[in-house]
N, C-alpha and C positions, 0 to 999 in steps of 0.2 A: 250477383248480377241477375240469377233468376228469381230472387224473390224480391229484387226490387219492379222487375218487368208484371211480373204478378201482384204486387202493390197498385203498382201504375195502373191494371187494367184492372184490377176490382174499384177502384177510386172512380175511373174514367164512368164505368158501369156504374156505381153506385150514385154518381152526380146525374150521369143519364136519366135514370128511373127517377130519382129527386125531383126533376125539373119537368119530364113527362106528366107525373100526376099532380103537380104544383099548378100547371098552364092549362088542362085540363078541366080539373075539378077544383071550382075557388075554397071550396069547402073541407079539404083534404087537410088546410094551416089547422094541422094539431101539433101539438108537442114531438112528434116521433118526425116528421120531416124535417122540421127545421132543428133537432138534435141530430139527426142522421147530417145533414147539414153542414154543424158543427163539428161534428167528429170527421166526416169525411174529408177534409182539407189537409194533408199533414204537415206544410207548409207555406207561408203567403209571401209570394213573392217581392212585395213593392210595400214601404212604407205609407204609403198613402192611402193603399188596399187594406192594413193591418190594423189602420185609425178607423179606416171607415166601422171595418167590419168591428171593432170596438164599439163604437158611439152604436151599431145596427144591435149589436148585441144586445148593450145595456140597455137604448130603448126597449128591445124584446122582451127582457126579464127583469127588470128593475122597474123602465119609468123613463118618464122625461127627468130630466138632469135638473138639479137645481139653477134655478135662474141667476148666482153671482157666484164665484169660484170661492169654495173655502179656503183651498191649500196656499200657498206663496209661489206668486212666479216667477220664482228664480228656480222652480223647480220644474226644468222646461217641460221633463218628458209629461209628466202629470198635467201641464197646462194642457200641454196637442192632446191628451187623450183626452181631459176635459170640454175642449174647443167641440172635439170630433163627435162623445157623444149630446153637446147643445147642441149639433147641426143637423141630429134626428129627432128632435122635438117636437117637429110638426107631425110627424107618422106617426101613426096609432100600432099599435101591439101588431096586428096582423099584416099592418102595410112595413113596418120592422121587418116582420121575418119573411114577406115577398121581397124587400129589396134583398138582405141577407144571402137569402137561397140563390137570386139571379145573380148576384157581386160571384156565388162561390161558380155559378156559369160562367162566367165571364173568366174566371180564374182560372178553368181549367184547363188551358191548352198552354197555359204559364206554370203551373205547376210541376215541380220535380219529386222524382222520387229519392229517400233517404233521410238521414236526419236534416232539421234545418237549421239554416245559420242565423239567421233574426226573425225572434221569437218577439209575439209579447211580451210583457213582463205578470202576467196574468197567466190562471189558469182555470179549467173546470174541474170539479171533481162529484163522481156520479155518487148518491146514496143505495143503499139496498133496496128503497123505498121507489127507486128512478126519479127523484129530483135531483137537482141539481143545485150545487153551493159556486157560487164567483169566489175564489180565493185572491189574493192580492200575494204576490211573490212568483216563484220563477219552479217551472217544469220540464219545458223544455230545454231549457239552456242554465245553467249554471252561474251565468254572467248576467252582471246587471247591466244594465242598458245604460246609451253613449249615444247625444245627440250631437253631430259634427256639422259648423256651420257651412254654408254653401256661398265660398266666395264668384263664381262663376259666371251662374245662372239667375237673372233679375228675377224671374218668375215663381223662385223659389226660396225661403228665408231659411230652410232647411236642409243638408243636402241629402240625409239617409240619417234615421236612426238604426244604429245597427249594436249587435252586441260586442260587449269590450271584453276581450281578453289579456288578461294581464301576461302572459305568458307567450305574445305573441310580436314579434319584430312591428317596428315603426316604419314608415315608407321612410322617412329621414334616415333612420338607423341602417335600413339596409343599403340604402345610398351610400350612407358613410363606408359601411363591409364594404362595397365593389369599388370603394374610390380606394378604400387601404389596400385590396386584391390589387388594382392597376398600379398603383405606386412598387408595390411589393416584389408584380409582378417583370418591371423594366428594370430596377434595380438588380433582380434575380439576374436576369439579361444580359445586365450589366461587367458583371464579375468577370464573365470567360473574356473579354473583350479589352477589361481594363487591367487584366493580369498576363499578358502575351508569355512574359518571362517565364513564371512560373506554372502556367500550363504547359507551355515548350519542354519544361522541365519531366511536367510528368508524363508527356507525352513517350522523350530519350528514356524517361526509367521503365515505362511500361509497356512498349514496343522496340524499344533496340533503336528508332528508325532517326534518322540524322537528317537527310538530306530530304522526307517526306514530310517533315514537321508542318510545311504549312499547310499541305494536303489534309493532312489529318487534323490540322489547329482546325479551318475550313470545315470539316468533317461535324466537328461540335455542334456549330451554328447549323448545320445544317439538318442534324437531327430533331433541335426546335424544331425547326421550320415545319419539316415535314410531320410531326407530330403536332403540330399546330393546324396546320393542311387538317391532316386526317380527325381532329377532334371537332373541328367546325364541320366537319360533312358528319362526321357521327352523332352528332349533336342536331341536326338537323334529321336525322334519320331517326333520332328517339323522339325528336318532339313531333313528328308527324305518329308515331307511335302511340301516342298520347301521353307521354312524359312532359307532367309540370312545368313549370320555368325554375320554381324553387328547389326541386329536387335536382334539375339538373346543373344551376347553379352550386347545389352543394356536394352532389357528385364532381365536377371539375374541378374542384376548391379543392377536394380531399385527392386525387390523383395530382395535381400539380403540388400537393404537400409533402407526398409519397415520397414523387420524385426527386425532390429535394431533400429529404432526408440521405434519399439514397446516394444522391451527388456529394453528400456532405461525407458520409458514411464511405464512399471509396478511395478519400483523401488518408482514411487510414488504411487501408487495404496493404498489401504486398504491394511486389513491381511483376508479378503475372501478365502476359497482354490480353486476361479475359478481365483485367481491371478496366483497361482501358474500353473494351466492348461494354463492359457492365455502366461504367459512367456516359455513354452515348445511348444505352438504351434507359437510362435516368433521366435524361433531358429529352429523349424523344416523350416518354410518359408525360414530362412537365412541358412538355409541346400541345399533348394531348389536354390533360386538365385547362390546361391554359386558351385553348379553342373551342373547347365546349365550353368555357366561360364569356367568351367572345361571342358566341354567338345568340347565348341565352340572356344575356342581360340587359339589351336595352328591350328585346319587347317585353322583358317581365318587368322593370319598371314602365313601359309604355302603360301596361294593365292596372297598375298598384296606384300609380300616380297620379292628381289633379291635375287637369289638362295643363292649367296655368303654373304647374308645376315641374313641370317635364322637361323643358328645353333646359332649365337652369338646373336639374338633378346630373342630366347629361353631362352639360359642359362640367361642372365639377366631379362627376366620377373622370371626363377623359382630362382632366386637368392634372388628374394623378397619370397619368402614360408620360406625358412634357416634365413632372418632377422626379418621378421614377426613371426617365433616362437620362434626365442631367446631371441629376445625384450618383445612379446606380457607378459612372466609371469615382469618382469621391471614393465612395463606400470600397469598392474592390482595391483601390489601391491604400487603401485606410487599414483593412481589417489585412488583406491577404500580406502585407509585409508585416503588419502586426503580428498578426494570429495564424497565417495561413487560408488557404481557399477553403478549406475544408470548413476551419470557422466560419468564415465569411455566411459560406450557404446555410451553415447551423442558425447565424444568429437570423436570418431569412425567414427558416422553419419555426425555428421559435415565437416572431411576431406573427406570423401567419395560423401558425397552432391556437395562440391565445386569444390575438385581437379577431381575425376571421372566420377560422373551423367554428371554433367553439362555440362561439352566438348562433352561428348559421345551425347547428347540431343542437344546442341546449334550448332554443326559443323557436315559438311555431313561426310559419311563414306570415307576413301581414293579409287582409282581407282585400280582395279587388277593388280595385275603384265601381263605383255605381253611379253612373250620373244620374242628379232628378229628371222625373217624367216631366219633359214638357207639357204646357196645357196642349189639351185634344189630343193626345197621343196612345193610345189604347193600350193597354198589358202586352196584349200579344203582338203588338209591332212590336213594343220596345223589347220584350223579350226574344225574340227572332232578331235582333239588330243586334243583341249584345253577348256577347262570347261571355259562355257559361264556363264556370270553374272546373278542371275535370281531375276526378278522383285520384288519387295513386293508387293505379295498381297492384295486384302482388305480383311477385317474382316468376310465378308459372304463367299467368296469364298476361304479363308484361312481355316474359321471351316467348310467347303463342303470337301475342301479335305484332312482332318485329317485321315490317317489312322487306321481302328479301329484296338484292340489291336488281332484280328485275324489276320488281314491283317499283321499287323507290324511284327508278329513269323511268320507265314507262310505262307506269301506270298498273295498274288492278288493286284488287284487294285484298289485303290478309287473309288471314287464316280466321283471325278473330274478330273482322270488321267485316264477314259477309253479310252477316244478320244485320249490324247497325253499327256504323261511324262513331268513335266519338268523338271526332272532332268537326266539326263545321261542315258542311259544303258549300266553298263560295266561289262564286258564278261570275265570269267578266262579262263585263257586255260590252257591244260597240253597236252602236245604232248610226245611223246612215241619216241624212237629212229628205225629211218631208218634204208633198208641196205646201206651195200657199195659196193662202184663197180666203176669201171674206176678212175677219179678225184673227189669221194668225197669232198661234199658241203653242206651248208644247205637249207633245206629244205624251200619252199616261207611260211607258217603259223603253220608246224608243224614238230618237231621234229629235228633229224638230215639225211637228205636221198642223197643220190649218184645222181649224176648228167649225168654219165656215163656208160657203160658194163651194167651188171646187177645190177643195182643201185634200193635198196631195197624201200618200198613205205614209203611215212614219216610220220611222227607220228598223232596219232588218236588224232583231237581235240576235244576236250570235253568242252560243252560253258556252263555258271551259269549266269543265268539274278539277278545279284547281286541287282537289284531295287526291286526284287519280292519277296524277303523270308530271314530276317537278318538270320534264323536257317541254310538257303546254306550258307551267308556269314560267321558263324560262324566256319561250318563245314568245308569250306572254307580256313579259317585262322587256322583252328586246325590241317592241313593236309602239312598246311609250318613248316619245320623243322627249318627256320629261327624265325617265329614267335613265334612258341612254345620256343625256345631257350630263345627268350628276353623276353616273358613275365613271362617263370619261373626264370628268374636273376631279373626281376623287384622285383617279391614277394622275393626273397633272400635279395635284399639288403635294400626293406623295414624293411624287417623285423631283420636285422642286426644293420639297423641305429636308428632304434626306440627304439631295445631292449640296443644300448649304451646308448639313449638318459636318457632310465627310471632307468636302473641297474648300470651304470657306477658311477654317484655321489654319491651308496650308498655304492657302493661298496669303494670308495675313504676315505668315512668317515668307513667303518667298519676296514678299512685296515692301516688309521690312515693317511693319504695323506693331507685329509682336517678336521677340527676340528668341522666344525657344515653343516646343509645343506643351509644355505645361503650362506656361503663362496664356497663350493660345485656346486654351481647352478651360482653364481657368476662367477668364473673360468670355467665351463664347458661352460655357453654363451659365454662370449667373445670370447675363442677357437673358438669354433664353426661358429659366425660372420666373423670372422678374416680368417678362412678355405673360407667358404663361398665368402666375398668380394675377394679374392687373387681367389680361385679355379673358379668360373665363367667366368671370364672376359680370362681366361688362356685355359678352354675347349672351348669357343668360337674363339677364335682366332687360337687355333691351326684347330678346324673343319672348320674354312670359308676358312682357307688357303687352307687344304686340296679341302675341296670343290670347291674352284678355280680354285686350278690346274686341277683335275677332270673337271669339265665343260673345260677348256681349249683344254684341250685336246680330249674333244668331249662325253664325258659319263656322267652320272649322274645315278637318280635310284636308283636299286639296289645296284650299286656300291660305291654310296653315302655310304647306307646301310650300307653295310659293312667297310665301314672305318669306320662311327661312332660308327657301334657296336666294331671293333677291338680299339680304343681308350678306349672306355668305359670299357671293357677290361682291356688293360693295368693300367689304372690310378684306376680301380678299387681292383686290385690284388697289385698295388704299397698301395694303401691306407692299405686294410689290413695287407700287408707284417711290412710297417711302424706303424699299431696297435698292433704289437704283442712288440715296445717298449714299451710299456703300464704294461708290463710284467717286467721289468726293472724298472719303476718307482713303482711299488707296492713293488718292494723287496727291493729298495732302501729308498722308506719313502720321494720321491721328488715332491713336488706338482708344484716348476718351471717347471722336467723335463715333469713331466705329462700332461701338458698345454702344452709345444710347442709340443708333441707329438698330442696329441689333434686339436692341430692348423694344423700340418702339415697333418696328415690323413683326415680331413676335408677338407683342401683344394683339395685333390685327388679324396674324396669318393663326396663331397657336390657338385663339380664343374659338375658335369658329370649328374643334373637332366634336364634341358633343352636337353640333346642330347637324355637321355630316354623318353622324352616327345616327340623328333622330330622322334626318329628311326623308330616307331612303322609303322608313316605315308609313309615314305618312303617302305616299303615294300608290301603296298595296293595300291589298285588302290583309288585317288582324292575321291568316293563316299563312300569307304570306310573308310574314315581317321577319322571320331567320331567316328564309334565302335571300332576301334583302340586304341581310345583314350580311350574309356568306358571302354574296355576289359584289358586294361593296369590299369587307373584308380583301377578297381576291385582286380589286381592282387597286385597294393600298396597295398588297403584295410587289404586284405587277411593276407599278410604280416606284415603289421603295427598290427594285431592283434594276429599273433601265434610267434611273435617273443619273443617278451617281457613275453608271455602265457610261451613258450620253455624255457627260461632262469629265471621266476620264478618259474618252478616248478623243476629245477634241481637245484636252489639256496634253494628251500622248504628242499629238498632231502639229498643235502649233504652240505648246512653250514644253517645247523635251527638255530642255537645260535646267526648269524648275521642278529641282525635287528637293526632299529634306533628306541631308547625307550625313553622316560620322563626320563632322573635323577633326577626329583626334587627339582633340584633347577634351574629353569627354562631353564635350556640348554638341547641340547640334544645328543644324542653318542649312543653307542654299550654298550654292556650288558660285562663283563672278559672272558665272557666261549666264545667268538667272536676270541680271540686269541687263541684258540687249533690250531692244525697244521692240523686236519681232516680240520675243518670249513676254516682255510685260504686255505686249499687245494679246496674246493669246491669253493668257491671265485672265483679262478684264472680256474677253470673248468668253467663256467658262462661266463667269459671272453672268453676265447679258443671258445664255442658252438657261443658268437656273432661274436668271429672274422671267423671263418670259415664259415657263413651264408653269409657274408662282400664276401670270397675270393671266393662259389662257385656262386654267383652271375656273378663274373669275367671271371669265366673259361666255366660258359655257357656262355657268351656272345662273350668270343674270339670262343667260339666253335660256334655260329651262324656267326660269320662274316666269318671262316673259311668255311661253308657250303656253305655262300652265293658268298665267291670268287671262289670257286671251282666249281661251278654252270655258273659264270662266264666265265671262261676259258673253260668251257666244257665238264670238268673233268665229269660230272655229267647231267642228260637227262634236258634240257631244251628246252623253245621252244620262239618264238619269238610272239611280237604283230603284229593284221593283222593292216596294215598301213593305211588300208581305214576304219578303225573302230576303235572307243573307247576300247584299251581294252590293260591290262596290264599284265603280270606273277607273281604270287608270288612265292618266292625263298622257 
């Protein structure tokens, strides 16, 4: 780090003095400034910077370019370098190397220190003599060059030429690892859940305990959880640290892998009761990896991914969470009477070791997305707008700058970020509304204010150093009435889909639909799958479209936002609308019609959890986007636990007669007094309580997207980002 600061500031220095006796003395264009020049730059930021300075080049020391291309183009990269140096044709030698020297002005407050990532494919090499040879091949990078086209941006036919390393993960490819992680992940889940029996079993062998069995079955699940808890806030605590996305992604991968060895591994154990300790602090570990992957993954694909790509990477990784827990109870009751539970988790760790670990550990991370420079858009806006890639640390100067858990609530700084951050500073603003007077305008950083007559002052900015205190970020996001909107529809509709998941098939069998709870559980998975595969692939498609057109037409953002919340929305209020047939198949006694009804609200309600994954982030600022995700995270939680709470204590209330008992002869069913007309009336109340948790989940969501358009248009006080600074508005 200190001799990249010292790089930094000999460069800085050496560009200074360059461009002092440049503007100065016109007579100074000798060979040694505009070589110092050259070598001064260690890296160029922007592909369009890297052409220029190409085409500035070769007019300086070659010539005007020949007037028709020799080479073939299909040979793109050689075409743009050939374009670039025809577009210095008109400059003579010495007006070359005044644009040259100002272009490396202009660069410098864009420039990083360290090696660079996109390289020309060109080099210089000096003689003894100090002339200079153009060689044609690669110096700084190893990798040949990879022109990737730019579906997005009209303005642009290119989107970044950037170096290709063969060695390096695909955005698709690592989509795919985190969709197999979530499949792998619910399944894992799954086991303790779909094996009652024989967990009970090793509970009696490895505490004595009879009468506390459920206590401690309870206990399991519980361990998750809170290890899930605690891996999402720890994972939030390293990436304010300055911890990657991809290393922390593949730190969670390998603790959630750990722990499942270890769950597998204590099926052979003794009947000890530190077996029993020993397999609860297995799952609390695979709680941990499993929430530091939760919380890292959608904003490192938010960074990796084309805009127009994003919503549909979502929905297909959480499309794995809907097959992972319809499959996971299959799988447990598949393997563990087969093979045992012990198997069951082996064969877990096994696809996790080969198909996940291993890519994520043997191949590099992929390259950030770079959107092109819009026209007029300068280096240094665009480099101050766009979150820079930050190094991995080592190990000493990683645990140096761990903030402590004072620092992390309320703010200050490290140990190792007194000198300098490396993450971001970004700044909320709220601006107050101007007056007006003459031809009202907006205001350059705040508010809305008149341009003319007596044209009122513009609005009061109010800045939050969102690095310094997650309790301001907090307070922050609790003060957008777009956020509060989504993350109260979040907890609604967990807690709607959970409480179908638990009450629905038992209610099927008290009402006579289904005839035992395997058939029951049978029919409700595949629904659900079936929902699932059909609804993901359909909310994704229709958000990228949308979001295409958007970016096309030059917005994004908040605006984003708000379409994804107004979808999720609609398809959410369509799903419970089409739950309330559900009502129809219980009067009717139809377990077909119950399934495709099943299937088709599934695919409305289940399709729409990648765009609640992706909304959150879109309405924060980039350093924001894990407590977003934390904070949402917590408000499933929330939900997945007072849902099912809600609708078994109003199924306790008014249909007590409906439960599923032993008959005795080895089947099981409902009790006579289950068919009074009180208790099927409470039934179908249980019913109504989930499906209306389903619809106001919806209604606040069209209602955030509704605040967040309306905020748009103006309708409502907003203010804009200041363009020379990192800093974004929450709606």
């Amino acid at each position: 780090a200190t001799v990249s600061r010292r790089s930094a500031t000999v460069f800085r220095r050496s560009c200074d003095v360059i461009c002092d006796k440049v503007f100065s003395d016109p007579k100074v264009f000798s060979d040694r400034p505009f070589l110092a020049a050259v070598t001064a730059l260690p890296n160029v930021p922007r592909d369009e910077d890297k052409l220029r300075l190409y085409g500035l080049y070769k007019q300086a020391t070659v010539g005007p370019a020949p007037k028709r291309y020799p080479g073939s183009v299909l040979n793109v990269v050689e075409f743009e370098k050939f374009k670039a140096w025809s577009a210095a044709r008109p400059l003579s030698i010495n007006g070359a190397r005044r644009e040259y020297v100002a272009l490396v002005k202009e660069l410098q407050a864009a420039a990083q220190s360290g090696a660079p990532r996109f390289m020309l494919n060109e080099r210089v090499e000096y003689r003894d003599d100090g002339t200079v040879d153009w060689h044609v091949g690669t110096v700084h990078s190893v990798n040949p060059l990879k022109v990737k086209p730019d579906g997005w941006d009209s303005s642009h036919t290119f989107d970044e030429v950037r170096s290709f390393d063969p060695n390096a993960l695909s955005t698709r490819a690592l989509v795919g690892l985190v969709f197999l992680f979530k499949l792998l992940q619910f399944v894992d889940r799954g086991i303790t859940s779909g094996s009652p029996t024989e967990f009970n079993a090793f509970i009696e062998r490895t505490t004595g305990a009879v009468e506390q069995q459920a206590v401690l079955f309870a206990s399991i699940s519980s361990a998750y959880t809170v290890g899930n808890l605690a891996g999402c806030v720890g994972a939030l605590g390293l990436h304010r640290a300055g911890y990657t996305g991809h290393r922390l992604l593949r730190t969670g991968m390998i603790l959630w892998l750990v722990g499942i060895v270890l769950s597998s591994w204590c099926s052979a154990l003794g009947s000890a009761p530190l077996v029993f300790y020993l397999f609860c602090t297995a799952r609390l570990l695979v709680g941990v990896g499993a929430g530091a992957v939760v919380v890292s993954w959608p904003p490192y694909i938010e960074s990796i991914a084309m805009p127009t790509e994003r919503s549909m990477a979502m929905t297909l990784v959480e499309m794995g969470t809907s097959l992972g827990a319809a499959t996971g109870y299959l799988y447990s009751a598949t393997m563990t009477r087969a093979c045992g539970w012990g198997a069951a988790y082996f064969g877990v760790a096994f696809l996790g070791a080969v198909a996940i670990v291993a890519p994520m550990c043997v191949f590099n991370e992929p390259y950030p997305y770079t959107r092109a420079r819009r026209p007029g858009e300068s280096v240094a806006v665009r480099h101050q707008q766009q979150i820079h890639e930050i190094k991995d640390p080592g190990f000493l100067e990683w645990l140096e700058g761990l903030p402590t858990l004072h620092e992390l609530l309320c703010g200050g700084t490290s140990r190792a970020h007194k000198v300098q951050r490396k993450s971001m500073d970004v700044r909320i603003e709220k601006a107050g509304n101007g007056g007006n007077g003459g031809n009202g305008g907006n205001g350059g950083n705040g508010g809305n204010g008149g341009n003319g007559g007596n044209g009122g002052n513009g609005g009061k900015l109010e800045t939050v150093d969102t690095s310094a205190s997650l309790m301001a970020q907090l307070e922050t996001m609790c003060s957008s009435p777009a956020l509060v909107f989504l993350f109260l529809g979040l907890a609604c509709a967990s807690g709607g889909m959970q409480g179908l998941q638990v009450f629905f098939p038992t209610i099927g069998i008290d009402v006579g639909i289904w005839p035992s709870e395997i058939a029951a559980a049978a029919s409700f998975g595949t629904a659900i799958v079936l929902g699932a595969v059909v609804g993901s692939p359909m909310h994704g498609v229709l958000a990228s479209w949308m979001t295409q057109f958007f970016f096309v037409t030059g917005s994004g953002g908040s605006r984003e936002a708000a379409v994804l919340l107004g979808i999720m929305g609609c398809t959410t209020l369509a799903g419970a609308i089409v739950g309330t047939g559900l009502l129809l198949a219980i009067a009717t006694h139809s377990a077909g019609l119950a399934w495709k009804i099943l299937a088709l609200s599934g695919a409305l309600l289940l399709g729409s959890l990648g765009l609640q994954v992706r909304a959150p982030m879109l309405l924060v600022p980039p350093s924001m986007g894990p407590l977003a995700v934390l904070v949402s995270t917590i408000c499933g939680f929330a939900g997945e636990f007072a849902g099912p709470l809600i609708a078994g204590v109003i199924k306790d209330w008014y249909a007590p007669n409906c439960a599923v008992i032993d008959l005795g002869d080895g089947s099981s069913g409902v009790g006579p007094l289950c068919a009074s007309p009180a208790d099927q009336h409470g039934l179908l109340l249980v019913l109504g309580v989930i499906v209306s948790l389903t619809s106001s989940a919806g209604v606040l969501w069209l209602a955030g997207s509704a605040y967040a358009s309306r905020q748009l248009r103006g309708e409502l006080p907003s203010s804009k980002p200041d363009p020379h600074a990192t800093t974004m508005t929450l709606v």
